[in-house]
N, C-alpha and C positions, 0 to 999 in steps of 0.2 A: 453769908447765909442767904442774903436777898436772892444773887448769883443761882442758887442749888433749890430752893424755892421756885422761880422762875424757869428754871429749866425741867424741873420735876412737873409743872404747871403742864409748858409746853409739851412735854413728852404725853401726859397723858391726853390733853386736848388732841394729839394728832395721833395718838392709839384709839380715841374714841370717835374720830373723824372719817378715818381712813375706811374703815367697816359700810360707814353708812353712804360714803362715794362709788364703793364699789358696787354696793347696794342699788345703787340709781344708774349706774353703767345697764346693771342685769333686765333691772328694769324697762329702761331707752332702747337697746336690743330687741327685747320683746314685743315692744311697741311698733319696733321698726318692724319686726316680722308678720305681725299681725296687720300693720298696713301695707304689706307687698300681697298678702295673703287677698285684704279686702282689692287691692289694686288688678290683682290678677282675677277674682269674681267678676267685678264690673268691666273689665275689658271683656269677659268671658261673654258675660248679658250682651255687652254692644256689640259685640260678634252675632248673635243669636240673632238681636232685633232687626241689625245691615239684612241677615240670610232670611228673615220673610219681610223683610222689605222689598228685596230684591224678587223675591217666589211671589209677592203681590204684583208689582212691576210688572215680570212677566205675563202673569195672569191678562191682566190687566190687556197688555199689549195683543195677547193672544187673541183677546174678545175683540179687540178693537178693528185687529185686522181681519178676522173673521165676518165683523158688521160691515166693511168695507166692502169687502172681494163679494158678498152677497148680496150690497147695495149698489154695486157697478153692476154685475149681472143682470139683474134685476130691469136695472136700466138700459142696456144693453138689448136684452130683450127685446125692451119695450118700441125701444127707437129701430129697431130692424122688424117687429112687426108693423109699427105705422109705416116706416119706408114702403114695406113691400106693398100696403095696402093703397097707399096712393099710387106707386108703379102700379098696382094692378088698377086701380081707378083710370090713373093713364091711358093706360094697354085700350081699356076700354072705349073710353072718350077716342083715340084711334080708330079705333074697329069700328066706330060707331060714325065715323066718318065718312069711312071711307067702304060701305056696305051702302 
């Protein structure tokens, strides 16, 4: 009797177990997809934040070389009108010589 007791015990314990394992299977799943879901968001964001990081960068670079090429010129300039103006001081101090 103990025997058929015990087994009746077990049988129902592992009828009333099985339900709520599968239950937690369904559950772990879901979990799981729900964290591919948020996984795939935030890669999505860090894509987004690299593309105006990079559109800043640019930017950025674009000014830089623009301050550049107008600050050579600029300079450029300046050192070829003093050239000339001391060549023509020159020129002068010559002519001034030799008159």
């Amino acid at each position: 009797m103990a025997k058929i007791l015990m087994s009746t015990a077990l049988a129902l314990l592992l009828a009333l177990c099985v339900p709520a394992v599968a239950q937690d299977d369904h559950g772990q799943s879901s979990g799981a997809k729900q964290d591919m879901h948020e996984a795939g968001s935030d890669m999505k964001e860090a894509g987004r934040d690299t593309g105006h990081a990079v559109h800043h960068a640019a930017r950025a670079t674009k000014r830089g070389t623009k301050k550049a090429y107008h600050a050579t010129k600029r300079g450029t300039k300046k050192v070829v009108h003093k050239s000339a103006e001391k060549t023509e001081e020159g020129a002068d101090k010559v002519r001034e010589k030799t008159q």
